[in-house]
ZAMARGU-4260 file (C-alpha; in steps of 0.2 Angstrom, whole numbers, plus 5000, padded with zeros to 4 digits):
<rodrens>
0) 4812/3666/5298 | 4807/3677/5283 | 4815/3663/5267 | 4808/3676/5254 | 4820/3684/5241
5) 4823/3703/5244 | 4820/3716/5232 | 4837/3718/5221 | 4838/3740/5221 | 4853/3752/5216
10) 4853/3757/5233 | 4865/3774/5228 | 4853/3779/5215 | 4838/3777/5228 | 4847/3787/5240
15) 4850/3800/5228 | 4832/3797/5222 | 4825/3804/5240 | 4838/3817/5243 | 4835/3827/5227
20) 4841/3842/5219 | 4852/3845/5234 | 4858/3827/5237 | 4876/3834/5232 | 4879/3845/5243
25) 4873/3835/5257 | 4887/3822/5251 | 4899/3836/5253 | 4891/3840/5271 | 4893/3822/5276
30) 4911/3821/5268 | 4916/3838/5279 | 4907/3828/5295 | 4918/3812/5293 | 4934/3822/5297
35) 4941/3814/5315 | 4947/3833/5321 | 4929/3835/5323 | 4925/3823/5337 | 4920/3827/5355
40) 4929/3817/5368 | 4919/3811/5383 | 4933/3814/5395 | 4938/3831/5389 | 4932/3843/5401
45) 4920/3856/5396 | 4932/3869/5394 | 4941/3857/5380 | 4928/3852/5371 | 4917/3871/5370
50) 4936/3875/5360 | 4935/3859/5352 | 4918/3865/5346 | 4920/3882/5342 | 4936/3877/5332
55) 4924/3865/5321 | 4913/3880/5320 | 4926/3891/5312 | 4932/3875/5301 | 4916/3875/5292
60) 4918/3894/5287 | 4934/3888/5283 | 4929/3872/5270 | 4917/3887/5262 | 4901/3882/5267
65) 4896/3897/5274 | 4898/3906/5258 | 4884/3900/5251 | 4873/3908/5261 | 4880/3927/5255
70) 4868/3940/5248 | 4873/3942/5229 | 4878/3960/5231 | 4890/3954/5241 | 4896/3942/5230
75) 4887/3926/5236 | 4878/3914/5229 | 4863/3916/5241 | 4861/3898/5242 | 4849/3896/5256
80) 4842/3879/5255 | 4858/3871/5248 | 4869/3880/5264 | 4855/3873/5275 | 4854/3854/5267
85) 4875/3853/5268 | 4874/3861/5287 | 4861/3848/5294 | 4873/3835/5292 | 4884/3841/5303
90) 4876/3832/5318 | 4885/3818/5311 | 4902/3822/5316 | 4895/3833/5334 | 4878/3837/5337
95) 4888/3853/5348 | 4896/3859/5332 | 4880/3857/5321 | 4870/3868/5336 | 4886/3878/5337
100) 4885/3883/5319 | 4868/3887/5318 | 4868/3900/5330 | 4885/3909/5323 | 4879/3907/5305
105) 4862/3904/5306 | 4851/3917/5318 | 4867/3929/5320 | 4872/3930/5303 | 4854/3925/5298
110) 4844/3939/5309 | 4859/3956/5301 | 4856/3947/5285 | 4836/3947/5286 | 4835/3962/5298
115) 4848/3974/5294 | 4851/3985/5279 | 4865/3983/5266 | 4878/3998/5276 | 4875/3983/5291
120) 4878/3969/5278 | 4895/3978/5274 | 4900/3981/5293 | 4896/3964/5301 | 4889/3950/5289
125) 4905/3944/5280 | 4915/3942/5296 | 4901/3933/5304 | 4896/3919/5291 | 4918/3918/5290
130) 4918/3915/5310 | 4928/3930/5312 | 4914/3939/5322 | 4908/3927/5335 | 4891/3931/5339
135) 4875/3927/5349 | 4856/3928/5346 | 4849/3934/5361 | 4829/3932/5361 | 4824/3921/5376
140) 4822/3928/5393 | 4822/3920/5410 | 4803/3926/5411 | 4800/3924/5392 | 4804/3908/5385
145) 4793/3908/5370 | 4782/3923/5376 | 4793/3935/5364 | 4781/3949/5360 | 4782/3951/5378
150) 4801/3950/5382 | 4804/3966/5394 | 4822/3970/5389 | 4821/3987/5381 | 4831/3997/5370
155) 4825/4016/5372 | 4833/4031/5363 | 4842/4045/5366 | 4840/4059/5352 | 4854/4069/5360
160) 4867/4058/5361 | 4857/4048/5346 | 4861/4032/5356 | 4848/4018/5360 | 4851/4011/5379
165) 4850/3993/5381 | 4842/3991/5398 | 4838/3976/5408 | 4825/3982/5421 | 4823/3967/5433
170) 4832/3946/5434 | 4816/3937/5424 | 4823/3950/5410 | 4840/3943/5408 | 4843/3935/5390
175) 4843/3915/5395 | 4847/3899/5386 | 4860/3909/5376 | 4870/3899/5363 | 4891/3906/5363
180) 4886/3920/5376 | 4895/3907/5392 | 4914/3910/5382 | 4916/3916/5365 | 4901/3926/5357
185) 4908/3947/5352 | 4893/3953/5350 | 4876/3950/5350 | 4858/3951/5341 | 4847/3958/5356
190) 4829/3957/5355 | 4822/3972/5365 | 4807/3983/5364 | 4811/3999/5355 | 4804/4015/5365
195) 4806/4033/5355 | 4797/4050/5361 | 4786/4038/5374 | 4779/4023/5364 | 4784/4008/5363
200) 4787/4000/5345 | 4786/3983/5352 | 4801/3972/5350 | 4815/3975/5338 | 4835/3968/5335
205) 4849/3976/5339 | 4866/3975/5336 | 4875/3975/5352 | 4894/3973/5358 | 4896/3962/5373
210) 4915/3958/5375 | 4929/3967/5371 | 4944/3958/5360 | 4954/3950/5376 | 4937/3944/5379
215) 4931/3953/5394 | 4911/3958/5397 | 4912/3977/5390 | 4907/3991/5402 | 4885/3987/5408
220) 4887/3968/5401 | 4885/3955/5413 | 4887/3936/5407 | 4883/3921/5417 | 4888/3902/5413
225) 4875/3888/5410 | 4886/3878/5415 | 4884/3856/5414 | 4868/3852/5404 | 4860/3837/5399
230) 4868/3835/5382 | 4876/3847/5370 | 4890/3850/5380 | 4903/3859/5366 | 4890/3873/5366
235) 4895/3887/5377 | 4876/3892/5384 | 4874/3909/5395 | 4866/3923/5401 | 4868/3942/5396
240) 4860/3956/5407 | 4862/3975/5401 | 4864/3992/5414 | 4860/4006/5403 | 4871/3998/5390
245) 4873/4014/5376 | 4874/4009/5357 | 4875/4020/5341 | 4857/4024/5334 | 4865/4015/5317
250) 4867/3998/5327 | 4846/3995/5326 | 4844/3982/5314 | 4831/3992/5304 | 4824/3984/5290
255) 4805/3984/5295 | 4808/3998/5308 | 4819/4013/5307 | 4822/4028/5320 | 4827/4045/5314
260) 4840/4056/5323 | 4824/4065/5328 | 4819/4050/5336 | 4804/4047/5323 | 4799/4030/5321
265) 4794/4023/5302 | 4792/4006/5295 | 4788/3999/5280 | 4774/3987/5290 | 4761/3996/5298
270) 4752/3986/5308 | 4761/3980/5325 | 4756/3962/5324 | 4763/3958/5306 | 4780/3969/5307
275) 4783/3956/5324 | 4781/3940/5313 | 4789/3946/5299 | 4805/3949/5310 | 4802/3935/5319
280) 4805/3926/5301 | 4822/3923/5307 | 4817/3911/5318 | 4812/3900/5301 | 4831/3895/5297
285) 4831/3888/5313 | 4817/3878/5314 | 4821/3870/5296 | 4838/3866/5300 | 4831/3857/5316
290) 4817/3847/5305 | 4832/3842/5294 | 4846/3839/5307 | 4836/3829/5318 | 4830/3820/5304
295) 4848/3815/5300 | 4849/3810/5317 | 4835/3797/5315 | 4845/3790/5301 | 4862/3790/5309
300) 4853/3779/5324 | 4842/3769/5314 | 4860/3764/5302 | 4867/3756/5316 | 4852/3747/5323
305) 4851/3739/5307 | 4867/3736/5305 | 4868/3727/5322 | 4849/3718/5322 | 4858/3709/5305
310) 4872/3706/5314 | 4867/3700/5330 | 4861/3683/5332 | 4851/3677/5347 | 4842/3660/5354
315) 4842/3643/5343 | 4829/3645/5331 | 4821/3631/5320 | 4838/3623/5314 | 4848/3616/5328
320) 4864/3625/5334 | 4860/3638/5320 | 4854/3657/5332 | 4842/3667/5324 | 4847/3686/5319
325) 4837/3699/5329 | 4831/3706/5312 | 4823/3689/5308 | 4811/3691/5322 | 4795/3699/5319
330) 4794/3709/5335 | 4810/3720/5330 | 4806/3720/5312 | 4789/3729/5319 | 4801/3739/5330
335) 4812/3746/5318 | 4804/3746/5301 | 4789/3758/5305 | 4803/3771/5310 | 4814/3768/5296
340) 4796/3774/5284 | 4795/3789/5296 | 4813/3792/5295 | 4810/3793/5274 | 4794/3804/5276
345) 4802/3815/5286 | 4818/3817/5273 | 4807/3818/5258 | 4793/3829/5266 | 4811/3841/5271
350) 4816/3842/5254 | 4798/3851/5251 | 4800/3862/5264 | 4818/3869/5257 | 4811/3872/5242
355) 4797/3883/5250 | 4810/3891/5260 | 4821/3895/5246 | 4809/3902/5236 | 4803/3914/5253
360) 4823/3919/5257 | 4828/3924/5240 | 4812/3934/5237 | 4814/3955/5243 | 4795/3954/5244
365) 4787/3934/5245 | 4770/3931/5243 | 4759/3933/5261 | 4752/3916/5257 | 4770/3909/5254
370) 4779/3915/5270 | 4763/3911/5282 | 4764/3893/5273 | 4783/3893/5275 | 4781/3898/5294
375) 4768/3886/5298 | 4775/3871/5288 | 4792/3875/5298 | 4785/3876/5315 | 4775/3857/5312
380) 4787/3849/5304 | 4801/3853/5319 | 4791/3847/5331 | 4785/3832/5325 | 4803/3826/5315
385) 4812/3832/5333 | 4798/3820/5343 | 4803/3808/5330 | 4821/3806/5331 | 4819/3805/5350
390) 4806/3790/5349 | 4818/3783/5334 | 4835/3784/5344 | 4828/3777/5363 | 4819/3762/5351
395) 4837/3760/5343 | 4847/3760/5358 | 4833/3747/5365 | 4835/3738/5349 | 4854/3736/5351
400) 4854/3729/5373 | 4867/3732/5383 | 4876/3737/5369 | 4867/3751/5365 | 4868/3759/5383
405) 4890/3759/5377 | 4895/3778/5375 | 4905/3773/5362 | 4892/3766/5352 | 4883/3784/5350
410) 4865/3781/5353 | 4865/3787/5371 | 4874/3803/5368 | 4865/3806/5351 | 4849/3805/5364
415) 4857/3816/5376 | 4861/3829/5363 | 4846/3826/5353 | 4834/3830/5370 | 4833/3850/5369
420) 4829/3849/5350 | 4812/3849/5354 | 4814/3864/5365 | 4825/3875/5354 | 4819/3889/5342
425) 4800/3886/5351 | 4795/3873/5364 | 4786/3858/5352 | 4769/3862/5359 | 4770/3880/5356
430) 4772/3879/5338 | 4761/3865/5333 | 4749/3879/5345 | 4753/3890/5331 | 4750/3879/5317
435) 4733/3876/5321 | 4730/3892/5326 | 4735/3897/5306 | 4723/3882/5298 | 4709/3890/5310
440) 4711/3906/5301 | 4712/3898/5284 | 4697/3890/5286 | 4688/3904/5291 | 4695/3915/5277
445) 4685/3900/5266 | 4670/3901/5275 | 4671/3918/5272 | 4672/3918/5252 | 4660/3907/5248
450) 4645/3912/5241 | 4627/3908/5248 | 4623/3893/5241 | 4642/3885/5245 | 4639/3891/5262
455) 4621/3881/5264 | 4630/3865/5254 | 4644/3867/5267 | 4634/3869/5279 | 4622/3851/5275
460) 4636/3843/5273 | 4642/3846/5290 | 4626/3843/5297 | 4626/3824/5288 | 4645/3822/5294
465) 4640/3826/5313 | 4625/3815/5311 | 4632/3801/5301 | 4651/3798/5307 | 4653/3808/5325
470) 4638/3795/5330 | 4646/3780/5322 | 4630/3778/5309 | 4639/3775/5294 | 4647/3757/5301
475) 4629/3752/5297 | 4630/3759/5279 | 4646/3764/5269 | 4662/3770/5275 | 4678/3779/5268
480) 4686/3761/5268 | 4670/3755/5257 | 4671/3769/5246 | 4687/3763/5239 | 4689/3748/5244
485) 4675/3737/5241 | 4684/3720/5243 | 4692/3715/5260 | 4710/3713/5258 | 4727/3717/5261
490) 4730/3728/5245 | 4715/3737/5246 | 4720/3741/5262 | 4738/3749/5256 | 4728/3758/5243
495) 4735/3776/5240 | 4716/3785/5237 | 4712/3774/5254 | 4724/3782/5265 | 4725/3800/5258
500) 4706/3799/5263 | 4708/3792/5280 | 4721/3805/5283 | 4714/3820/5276 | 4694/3818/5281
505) 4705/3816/5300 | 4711/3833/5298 | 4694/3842/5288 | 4683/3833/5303 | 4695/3837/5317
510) 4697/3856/5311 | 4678/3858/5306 | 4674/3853/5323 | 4686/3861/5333 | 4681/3878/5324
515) 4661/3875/5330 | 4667/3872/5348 | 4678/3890/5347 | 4665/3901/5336 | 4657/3906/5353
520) 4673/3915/5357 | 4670/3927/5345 | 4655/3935/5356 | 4663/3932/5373 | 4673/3944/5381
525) 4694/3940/5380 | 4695/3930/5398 | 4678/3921/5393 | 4685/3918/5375 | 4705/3910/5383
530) 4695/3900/5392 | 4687/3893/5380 | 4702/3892/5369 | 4713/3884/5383 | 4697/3870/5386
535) 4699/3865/5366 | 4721/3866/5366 | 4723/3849/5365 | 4711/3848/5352 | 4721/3861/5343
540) 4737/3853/5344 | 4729/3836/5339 | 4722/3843/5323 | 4737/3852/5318 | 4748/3837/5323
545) 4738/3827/5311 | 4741/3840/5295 | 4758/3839/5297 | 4758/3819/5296 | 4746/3824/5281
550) 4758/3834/5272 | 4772/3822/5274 | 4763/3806/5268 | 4759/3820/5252 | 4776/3822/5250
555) 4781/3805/5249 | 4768/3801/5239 | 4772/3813/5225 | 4791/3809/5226 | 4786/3791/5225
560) 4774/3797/5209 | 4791/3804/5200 | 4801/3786/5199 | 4803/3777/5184 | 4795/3761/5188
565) 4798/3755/5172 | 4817/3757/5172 | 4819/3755/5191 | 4803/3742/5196 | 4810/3736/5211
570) 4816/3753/5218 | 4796/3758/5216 | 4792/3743/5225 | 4802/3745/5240 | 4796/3765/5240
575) 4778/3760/5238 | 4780/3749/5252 | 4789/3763/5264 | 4776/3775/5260 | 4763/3764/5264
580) 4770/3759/5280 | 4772/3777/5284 | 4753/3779/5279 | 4747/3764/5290 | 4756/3766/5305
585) 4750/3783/5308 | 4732/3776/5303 | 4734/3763/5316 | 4742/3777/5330 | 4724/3784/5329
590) 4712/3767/5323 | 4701/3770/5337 | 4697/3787/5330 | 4693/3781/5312 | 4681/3766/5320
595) 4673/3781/5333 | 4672/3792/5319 | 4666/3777/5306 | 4682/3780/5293 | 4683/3760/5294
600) 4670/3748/5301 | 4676/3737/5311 | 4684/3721/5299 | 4693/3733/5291 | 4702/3740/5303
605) 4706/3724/5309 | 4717/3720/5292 | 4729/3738/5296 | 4741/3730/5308 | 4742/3714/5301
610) 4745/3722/5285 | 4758/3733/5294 | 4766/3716/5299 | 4766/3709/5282 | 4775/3726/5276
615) 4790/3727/5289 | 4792/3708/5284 | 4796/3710/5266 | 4806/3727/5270 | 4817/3719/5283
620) 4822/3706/5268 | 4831/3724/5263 | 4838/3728/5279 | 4856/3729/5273 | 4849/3740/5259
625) 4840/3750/5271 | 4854/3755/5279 | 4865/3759/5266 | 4852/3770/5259 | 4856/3783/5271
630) 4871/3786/5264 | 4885/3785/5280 | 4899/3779/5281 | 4911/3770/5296 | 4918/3787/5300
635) 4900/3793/5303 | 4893/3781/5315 | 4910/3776/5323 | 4901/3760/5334 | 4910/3746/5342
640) 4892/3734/5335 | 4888/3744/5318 | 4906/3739/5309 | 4905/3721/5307 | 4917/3716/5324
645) 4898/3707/5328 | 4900/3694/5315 | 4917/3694/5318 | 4917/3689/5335 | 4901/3675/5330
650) 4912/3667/5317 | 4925/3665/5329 | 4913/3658/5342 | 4908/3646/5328 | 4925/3640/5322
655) 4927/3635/5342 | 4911/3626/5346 | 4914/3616/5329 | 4933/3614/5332 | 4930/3609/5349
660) 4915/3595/5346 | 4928/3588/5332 | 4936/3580/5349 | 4932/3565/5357 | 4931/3572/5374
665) 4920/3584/5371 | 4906/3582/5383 | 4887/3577/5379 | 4873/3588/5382 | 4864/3581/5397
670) 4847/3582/5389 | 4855/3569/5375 | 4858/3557/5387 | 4840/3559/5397 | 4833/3555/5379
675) 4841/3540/5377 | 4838/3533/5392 | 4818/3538/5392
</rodrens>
């Protein structure tokens, strides 16, 4: 049993602290999610609980939420990052409504507010982000899941009539996966290519009706049900198919490509490839709001296994008759603690990306560099928070036993609702594929400026990294772990300086590397060159992988940076120790590749996981604190073992056993008896 003192820290201000500028609005999203009209009941059929959710939906328009997100000439605020932090919180009360939401207010509204014009802003954005016009953001095929540029759906224009026709030519074209298309969307955003006096303009939106108002398929609409699926079950998922389907040539969503009544095609973006990933920008709010939401998710699971591992008593320990608390044995501290540091650097890192993707939504033109670091920083951080909260929910619901299988205690639901996060808005794998693909292009574009002499000092330095660490000769001499840290012990090994290096000499070494094994391709011909590609893939996502767990440990560095020590010591201290267990578990998730590599001879490395047992140790001493941190009430995590009825039912259990051997027939322990006689 852990018998030191925990820290003593203003848990509200250290909550506040790590939310930031936007840790209001979040209150007021948490406030919003606490209302019981919002709950999904498990034996409500699905019917019930896609009403349930839609009317959740609405209610959120309602409350004013929605508003925030309004362009200013319409008289909003244009609050992008603020609408976005008070929406994640939403899977609190329903994961269905949170996903719910984010199609009808985030990629429908989202995509006419980004794609559109201001005549289109007039017409159709208000009553969406109000919930009065229910829509739909059809992209995904059936033979295109995240394949876009090559979705076959076409959109082809008629100057006589000065229609386009929505067509869908054959079954792997029909729009797949389609959130509020199953029962309640209006309309749709369609993704289709654009084909005007013979060429094809590659894809572009559209705005298209699909039901009428008694809520029929209009003429050429077809919509199937998804039906059951494994989780989000408020979310009315479907297919849409189109037969010649004709829409006014004013209903293309023409922003970066506009058609002419002649049929004359212009945009503002010349080159194909660029006006693609600009539209696909609206994919962006997506992606952060996953980051976030599932992030909040983590917290939400990890809340009530802490809650319950302080609780929960198991097995006699030292003391007789006295049961030791789960979170008093080290295995579970070393179960839990590690994902409540990621959980922390996830949020922090979050709050970073917001501000990136304000400053990129409320800009007419942002900076190339902004919105290429906005898109990559978006697709990484999704995929590794989502992978997260799946990891941190299954270990909670572990962490709780039989208990934690109980619906009603949340974890198994969250899980199953949780599962297609890593799917949505780009399967995981995809987009870390295209985060590495970006830092390959950037550090070519470096390569590519440097002069002469920078390119021959690069160059030798490469040369002395491949000969020194990729063949393990610097374990003879010094390391990055000597560099800075030239005594053996446990705070050298949390030093800061100690594992930025670790972290970011992984990524320049993985990335250099990876770009010599593909700089062939540039000779080869394209099936020669994909081959190669497809050889290194795992590589790639590896090194981008280990970026994005780079700029997170940043970002919980530098908020750490901005505390007060002096007026809030021990609030610094708990962060520091977060931080560095966030830093040293993902340094011991890959310690064979810093030994391999020579980032840490051998004794060093050996101190990390103790080090990492010493940490979750002293955090655990806070575990009550670490669960009030994240800032949920009762009315959020609605458990049976999270609400104190677990020391409630112990005390009673205690009052008996010491009411009951207060009698005189109260029977003796067989082992007492075989004592005495031995």
């Amino acid at each position: 049993m852990n018998t030191k003192a925990p820290l003593t820290v203003d848990v509200e201000f250290l909550r506040r602290f790590l939310e930031g500028e936007r840790a209001s609005v979040r209150e007021k999203g948490r406030e919003f999610a606490a209302h019981p009209a919002l709950r999904l009941k498990p034996e409500w059929n699905l019917e019930r609980k896609r009403q349930a959710t839609l009317e959740g939906t609405v209610a959120l328009a309602n409350a004013g939420f929605t508003t925030l997100a309004m362009p200013e000439h319409m008289g909003g605020p244009e609050d992008y990052a603020g609408y976005v932090a008070g929406f994640e919180e939403l899977v609190l009360a329903e994961p269905s409504i949170q996903i719910k939401a984010g199609v009808q207010y985030g990629l429908f509204s989202g995509a006419i507010h980004h794609l559109g014009n201001k005549n289109q802003h007039e017409r159709w954005l208000k009553d969406a982000l109000e919930g009065k016009l229910l829509g739909s953001f059809a992209m995904t095929e059936i033979g295109h899941g995240s394949d876009v540029a090559n979705v076959d759906t076409t959109a082809t224009y008629d100057p006589k009539q000065q229609e386009f026709v929505i067509h869908t030519p054959h079954r792997q074209a029909v729009k797949e996966y389609i959130g509020n298309a199953a029962a309640h969307a209006q309309a749709a955003v369609v993704f289709a290519r654009l084909i005007t006096c013979g060429i094809d303009y590659g894809v572009h939106a559209f705005f298209v009706p699909v039901r009428s108002e008694e809520g029929r398929p209009l003429p050429g609409v077809t919509i199937e049900d998804d039906g059951h699926k494994g989780g989000l079950l408020g979310v009315d998922n479907g297919r849409f198919g189109f037969d010649h389907v004709r829409i006014p040539l004013d209903h293309l969503l023409d922003r970066y490509g506009h058609v002419a009544e002649d049929g004359e095609y212009s945009s503002p973006i010349h080159s194909p490839g660029k006006r693609f990933f600009t539209m696909l920008g609206t994919l962006v709010m997506g992606r952060v709001s996953l980051d976030g939401a599932s992030t909040v998710a983590s917290k939400l699971a990890l809340d009530i296994a802490l809650r319950y591992a302080v609780e929960r008593t198991q097995f006699e320990g030292g003391v007789p008759g006295q049961s030791v608390r789960l979170i008093d044995y080290g295995e579970h501290q070393r179960r839990l603690m590690p994902l409540v540091a990621k959980a922390w650097a996830n949020s922090v890192a979050h709050e970073s990306l917001l501000d990136t993707f304000d400053e990129v939504f409320r800009s007419e033109n942002p900076p190339e560099a902004t919105r290429q670091l906005l898109e990559s920083q978006a697709a990484g951080f999704k995929a590794v928070s989502t992978w997260d909260a799946l990891d941190t929910i299954q270990e909670c619901r572990e962490a709780c036993g039989g208990a934690g299988f109980v619906w009603d205690n949340r974890l198994v639901g969250l899980r199953h609702d949780l599962d297609v996060y890593v799917t949505f808005e780009g399967d995981n794998t995809v987009l870390l594929q295209l985060v590495g693909k970006r830092l390959l292009q950037d550090y070519s574009r470096e390569l590519k400026d440097i002069d002469f002499g920078g390119a021959a000092r690069y160059l030798s330095h490469q040369a002395a990294e491949h000969s020194l660490y990729r063949t393990g000769l610097a374990s003879v001499g010094r390391t990055i772990g000597d560099l800075f840290t030239p005594a053996l012990a446990s705070k050298r090994i949390r030093s800061g300086h100690l594992q930025e290096a670790l972290l970011s000499s992984r990524v320049d070494s993985m990335l250099s590397d990876l770009a010599q094994k593909l700089r062939p391709a540039t000779k080869m011909d394209r099936q020669a060159a994909a081959d190669l590609f497809n050889t290194h893939q795992h590589q790639l996502i590896e090194t981008a992988e280990a970026y994005i767990h780079l700029l997170k440990w940043q970002a919980l560095t530098a908020r750490l940076r901005d505390i007060d020590t002096s007026a809030h010591p021990d609030e610094a201290k708990l962060l520091r120790r977060i931080r560095d267990l966030y830093g040293l578990t993902i340094i011991h998730e890959h310690i064979g590749w810093h030994v391999m590599y020579g980032r840490l001879p051998m004794a060093r490395a050996r101190l990390v996981e103790p080090t990492i047992g010493r940490l979750c140790r002293k955090l655990a001493l806070n575990a009550p604190d670490l669960a009030e941190m994240f800032g949920f009430t009762g009315e959020h995590r609605r458990t049976q073992i999270s609400e104190g009825q677990e020391e409630a039912r112990q005390n009673e259990a205690r009052a008996y056993v010491r009411q009951a051997r207060s009698r005189t027939d109260y029977p003796i322990d067989e082992k007492i008896i075989r004592a005495k006689r031995s």
